[in-house]
N, C-alpha and C positions, 0 to 999 in steps of 0.2 A: 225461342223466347217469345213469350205472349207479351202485348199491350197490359194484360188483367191478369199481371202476375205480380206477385210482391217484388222477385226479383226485377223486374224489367221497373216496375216503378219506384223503387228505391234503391235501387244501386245503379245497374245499369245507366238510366234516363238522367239522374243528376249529374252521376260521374261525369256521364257523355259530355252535357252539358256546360260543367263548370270547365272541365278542363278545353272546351272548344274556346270559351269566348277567355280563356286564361293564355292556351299558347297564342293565340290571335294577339294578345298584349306582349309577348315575348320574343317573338317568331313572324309578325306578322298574317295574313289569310292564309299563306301557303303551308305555314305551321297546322291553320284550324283545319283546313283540307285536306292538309294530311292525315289528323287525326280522325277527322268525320269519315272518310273511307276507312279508316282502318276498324271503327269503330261498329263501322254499318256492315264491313265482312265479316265481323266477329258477329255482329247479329244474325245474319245470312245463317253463316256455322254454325250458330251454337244448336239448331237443329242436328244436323248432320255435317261434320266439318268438309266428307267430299265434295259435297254440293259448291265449295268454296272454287275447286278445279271448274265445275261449270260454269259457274257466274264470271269469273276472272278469263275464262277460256273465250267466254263469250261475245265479254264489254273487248277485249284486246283485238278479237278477231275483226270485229263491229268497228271499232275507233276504225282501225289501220284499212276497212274500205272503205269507211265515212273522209277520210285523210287521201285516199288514193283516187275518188272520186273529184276530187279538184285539179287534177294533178295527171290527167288519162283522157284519150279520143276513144276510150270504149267505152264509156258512161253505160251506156243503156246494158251492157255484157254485163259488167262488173256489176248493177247494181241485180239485175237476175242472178246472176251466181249468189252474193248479198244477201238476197231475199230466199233464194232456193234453201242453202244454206242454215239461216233460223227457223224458215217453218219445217227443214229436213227431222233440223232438234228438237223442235218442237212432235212433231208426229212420231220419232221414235220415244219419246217419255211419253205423250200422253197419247199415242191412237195407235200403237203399234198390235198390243193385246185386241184392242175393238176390230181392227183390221182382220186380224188372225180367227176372230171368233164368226168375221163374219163370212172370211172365206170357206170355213169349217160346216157352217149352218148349209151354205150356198151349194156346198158339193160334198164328195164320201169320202175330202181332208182330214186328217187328223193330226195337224200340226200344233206341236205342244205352246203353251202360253208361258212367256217371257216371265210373266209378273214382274214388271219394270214397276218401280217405286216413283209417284209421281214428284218432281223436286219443288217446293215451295216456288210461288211468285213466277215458275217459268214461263207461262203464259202473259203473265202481265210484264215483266223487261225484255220478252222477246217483241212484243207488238212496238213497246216503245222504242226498241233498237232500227225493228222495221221502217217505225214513221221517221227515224233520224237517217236510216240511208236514203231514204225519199226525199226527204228537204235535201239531204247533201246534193244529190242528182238534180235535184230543182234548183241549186243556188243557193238556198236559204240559211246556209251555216255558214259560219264563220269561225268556230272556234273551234284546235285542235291540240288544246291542254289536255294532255291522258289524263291527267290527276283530277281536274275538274268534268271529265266525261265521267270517270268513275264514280264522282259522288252523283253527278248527273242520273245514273244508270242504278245505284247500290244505296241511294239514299232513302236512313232505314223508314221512317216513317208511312214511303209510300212503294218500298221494294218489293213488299209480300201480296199484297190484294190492291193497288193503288192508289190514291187515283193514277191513271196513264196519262203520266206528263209531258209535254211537245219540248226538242230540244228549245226552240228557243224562245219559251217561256219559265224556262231554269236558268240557262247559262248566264243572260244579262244579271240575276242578281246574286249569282258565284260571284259574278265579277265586280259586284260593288261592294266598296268600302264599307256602305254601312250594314252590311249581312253579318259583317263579324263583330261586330259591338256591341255592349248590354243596349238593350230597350225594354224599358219597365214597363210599357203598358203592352208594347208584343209577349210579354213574361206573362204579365196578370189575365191578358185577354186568349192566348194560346190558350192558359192553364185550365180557364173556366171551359172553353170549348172540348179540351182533351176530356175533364170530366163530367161535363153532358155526354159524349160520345161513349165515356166507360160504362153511366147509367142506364146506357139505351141498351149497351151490348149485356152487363151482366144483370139487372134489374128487370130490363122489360125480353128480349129477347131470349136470354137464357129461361125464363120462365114461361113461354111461349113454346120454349123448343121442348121442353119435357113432355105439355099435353101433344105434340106436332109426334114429337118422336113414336111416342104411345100409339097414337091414331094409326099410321104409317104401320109401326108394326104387327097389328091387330085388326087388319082389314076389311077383313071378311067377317070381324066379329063386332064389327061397329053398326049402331043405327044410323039413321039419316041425318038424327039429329045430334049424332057427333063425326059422320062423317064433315058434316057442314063444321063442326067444332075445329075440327082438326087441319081441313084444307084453309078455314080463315086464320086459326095457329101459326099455321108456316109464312103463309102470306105476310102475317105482321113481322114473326120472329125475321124472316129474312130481311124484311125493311131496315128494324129497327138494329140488327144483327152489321148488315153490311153498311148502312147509313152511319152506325156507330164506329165503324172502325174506320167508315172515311173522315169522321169529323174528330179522329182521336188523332189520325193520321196528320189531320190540315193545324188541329189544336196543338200535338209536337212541332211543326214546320216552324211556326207559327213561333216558336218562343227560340228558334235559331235565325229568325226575322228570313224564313222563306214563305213564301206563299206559293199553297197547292191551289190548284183549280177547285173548284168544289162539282160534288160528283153526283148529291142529291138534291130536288127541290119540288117538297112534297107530290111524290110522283104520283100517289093515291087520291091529288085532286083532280088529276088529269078528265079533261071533257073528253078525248080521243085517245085513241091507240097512237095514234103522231104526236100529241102531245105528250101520253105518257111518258117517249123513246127519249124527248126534252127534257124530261126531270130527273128520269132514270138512268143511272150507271151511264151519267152525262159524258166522261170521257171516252170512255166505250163506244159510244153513237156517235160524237164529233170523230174519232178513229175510223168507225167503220165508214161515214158518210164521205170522210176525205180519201182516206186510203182503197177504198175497197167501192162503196158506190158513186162516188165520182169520176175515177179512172173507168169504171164500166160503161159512163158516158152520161153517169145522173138522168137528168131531167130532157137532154137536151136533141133527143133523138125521137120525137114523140109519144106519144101514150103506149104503146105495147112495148117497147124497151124500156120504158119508165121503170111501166109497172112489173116486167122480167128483173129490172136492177133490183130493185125493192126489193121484189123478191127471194134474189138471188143472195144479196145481202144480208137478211134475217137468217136465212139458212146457213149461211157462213157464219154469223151470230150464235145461234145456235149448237156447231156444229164446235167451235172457240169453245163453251160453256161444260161442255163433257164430251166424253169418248162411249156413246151409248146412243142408242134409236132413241131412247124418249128424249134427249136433247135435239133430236134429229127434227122430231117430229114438233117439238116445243117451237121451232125456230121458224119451222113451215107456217103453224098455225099464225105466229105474229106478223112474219111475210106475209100474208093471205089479208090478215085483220085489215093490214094496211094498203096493199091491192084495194078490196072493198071500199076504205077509206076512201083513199084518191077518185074510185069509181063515183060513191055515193058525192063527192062534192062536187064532182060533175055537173051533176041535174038537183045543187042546190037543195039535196037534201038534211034537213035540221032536226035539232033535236032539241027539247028544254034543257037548260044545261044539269040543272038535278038531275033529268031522267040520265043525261049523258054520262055525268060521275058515276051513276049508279052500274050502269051497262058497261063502262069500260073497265069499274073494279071488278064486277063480276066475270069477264071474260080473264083479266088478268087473273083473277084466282083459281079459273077454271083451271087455266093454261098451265100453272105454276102445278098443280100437280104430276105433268107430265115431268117436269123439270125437277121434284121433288122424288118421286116412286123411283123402287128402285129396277122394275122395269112395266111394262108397256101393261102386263097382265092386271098389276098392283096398283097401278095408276085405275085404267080401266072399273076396274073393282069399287073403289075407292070414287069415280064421277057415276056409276052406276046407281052405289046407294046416296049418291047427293041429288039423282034425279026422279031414283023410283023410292019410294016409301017401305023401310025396313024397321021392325022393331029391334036387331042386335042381339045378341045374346046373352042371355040372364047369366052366362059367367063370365061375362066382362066387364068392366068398368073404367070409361074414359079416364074422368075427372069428378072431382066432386063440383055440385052444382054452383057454388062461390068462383069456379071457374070465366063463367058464363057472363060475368059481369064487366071482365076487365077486358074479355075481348070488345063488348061491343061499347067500352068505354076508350079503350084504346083507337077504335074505328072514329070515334067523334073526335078526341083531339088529332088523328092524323086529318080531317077534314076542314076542322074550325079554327085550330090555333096554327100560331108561326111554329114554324120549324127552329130544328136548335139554331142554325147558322143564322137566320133571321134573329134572331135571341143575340146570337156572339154577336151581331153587328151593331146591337143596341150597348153591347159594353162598356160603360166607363169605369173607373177608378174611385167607385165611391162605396160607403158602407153599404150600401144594400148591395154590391155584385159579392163586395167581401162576406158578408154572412150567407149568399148565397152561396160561394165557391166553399165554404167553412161545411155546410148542408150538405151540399154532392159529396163533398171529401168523406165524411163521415157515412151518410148512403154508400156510399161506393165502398169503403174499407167494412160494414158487416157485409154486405153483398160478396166480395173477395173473399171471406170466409164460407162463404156457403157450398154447398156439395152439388150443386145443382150445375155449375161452371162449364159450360162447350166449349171447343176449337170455336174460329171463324169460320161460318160457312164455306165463303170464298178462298178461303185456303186449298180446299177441293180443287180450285180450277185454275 
């Protein structure tokens, strides 16, 4: 079930809705928790009901060593087994084929390929499960309601592509009173954010992703002057693509009075490659910085383990993002960026900060083709004609030239104007947000009709 589907916005999301904050008057929280999990496993399913055995297999196995971790003189055992354990799940659904393909390449194997179907969201509640055995082990939890772990872990808004939420910046507000009670202006100011985040995904991004898609597929038969078309294509579609579905994600939270962390903050203004990792798939970098290059020893063993952690980190970034070399090699290059980075402010090297937006878009869009192509050859191909001069081929055709306008109009308001969440934060209850919420609604309901409609990108990973 999609966010930018009729079902999911007219049945589903009310139903869910009404009937939370109704048994909540009947039943108390423990009514609305119970329906909000059961609700959010019916979302989970209603892709593939098995997938229900994984998610449920997984939060149970999760709780019961997050619970035994308080309760045990083998902490550091039990949370390795813990953690072996979900990334084990994790690498048999999504890198087991990659594995096999690359033992294959490597020597005169020919062992046949699984084709494991990858399950929605797994990457993203396994991480979060991970970060919840780690607070356990560190002390940081206190709460061992299954019923509230479960919405914790299953809750649908931010189940499938995130944001990656810390336990315990969910549970304290399970556990308040006023989570389960109407609030009109969390109603009205949710609703406006959910549909800015619709318009980003099926308005701007969906129609990004068509000339993106085209480009991609026709590689070798493109000019320079659409390879350039096509690599700033994806660049925006992905922005506006995953941006939109975290702020449709935070704009549902939002009207059951939860609040998700927010995951983007115009990342495309960024002066540096360490600043962009600040704006961009913000949950994701505060994850990897705690869990993964901080235990490596961070900052704090000096400059050549720094700059190894760093490194070592984007490459585990990377390597999170897909089961392929060009993810491999995606995660190197921004490892390396940021190496550089730390190197260059060493010896006080600066830059205008225009020149600097400019350089670190242009590296990130470079990059972002490795991460797009679908392998090393096609990428290659594809930054070839962006750097050497190709006229394309006279039986191809990108776009028509009205294309050309909205990308680099698109490019000015990701630089100039406030982001949507900057927008929701200006929110009040007054006729102008209402005839603005009245505007998207109706934008958004012909855009629903249209034929042009994607998955979410980050569904893939």
């Amino acid at each position: 079930m999609l966010f930018n589907s009729f079902g999911f916005i007219f049945l589903f999301f009310p139903i869910t809705l009404v009937l939370y904050f109704l048994l909540n008057r009947l039943f108390g929280s423990i009514g609305a928790k119970w329906w909000l999990l059961a609700a959010s496993l019916f979302f989970y399913g209603w892709w593939n009901p098995l997938y229900l055995v994984l998610i449920v297999g997984s939060m149970t196995v999760n709780f019961s060593i997050g619970k035994a971790l308080a309760n045990t003189s083998q902490k550091k055992l039990l949370l390795i087994a813990g953690i072996a354990a979900n990334l084990g799940l994790l690498f048999y659904y999504k890198y087991v084929d990659f594995f096999i393909e690359t033992v294959n390449t490597l020597s005169s194997a020919e062992w046949p390929l699984l084709h494991i179907v990858l399950p929605l969201g797994i990457s993203f509640f396994t991480f979060q499960q991970i970060a919840y055995l780690v607070d356990s082990y560190r002390g940081l939890t206190s709460e061992y309601n299954p019923i509230s772990y479960g919405v914790f872990v299953s809750f649908f808004p931010q189940l499938v592509a995130g944001p990656i939420v810390h336990h315990q910046e969910m549970m304290p507000q399970f556990n308040s009173p006023a989570t389960f009670r109407v609030n009109g202006f969390n109603l009205s100011k949710g609703l406006f954010i959910f549909l800015m985040g619709l318009a980003k995904k099926i308005v701007i991004a969906d129609t990004f992703g068509v000339i993106a898609n085209t480009g991609y597929a026709h590689v070798t038969l493109v000019s320079s002057m659409e390879a350039w078309i096509t690599s700033l294509a994806y660049s925006l579609q992905l922005y506006f693509d995953f941006s939109g579905y975290s702020d449709m994600a935070i704009g549902l939270a939002l009207m059951f009075n939860i609040r998700l962390p927010i995951n983007f903050d115009s990342p495309y203004k960024s002066k540096s490659i360490k600043e962009f990792w600040r704006r961009w798939h913000m949950t994701l970098g505060r994850f990897l910085r705690d869990y993964v290059y901080i235990p490596l020893g961070g900052s704090k063993q000096g400059t050549p383990k720094t700059l190894a952690n760093l490194f070592l980190t984007f490459l585990l970034g990377g390597i999170w993002h897909g089961a392929g070399w060009t993810f491999v090699i995606w995660g190197m290059l921004h490892g390396l960026a940021l190496v550089a980075y730390q190197l260059l402010q060493k010896v006080r090297f600066r830059v205008p900060n225009p020149l600097a937006i400019v350089f670190t878009f242009l590296f990130v869009n470079f990059t972002w083709v490795f991460f797009r192509a679908a392998d090393f050859s096609e990428a290659i191909t594809l930054l070839e004609r962006m750097v050497v001069l190709h006229t394309g081929s006279t039986d191809f055709f990108l776009v028509p030239n009205k294309y050309d306008s909205p990308i680099w109009l698109a490019g000015i308001i990701l630089l100039f104007c406030p982001n949507s969440l900057e927008i929701g934060e200006r929110f009040r209850p007054t006729l102008y947000y209402a005839v603005l919420v009245v505007l998207l609604f109706v934008l958004n309901l012909i855009f629903l009709n249209s034929m042009i409609q994607q998955d979410f990108l980050y569904f893939d990973f």
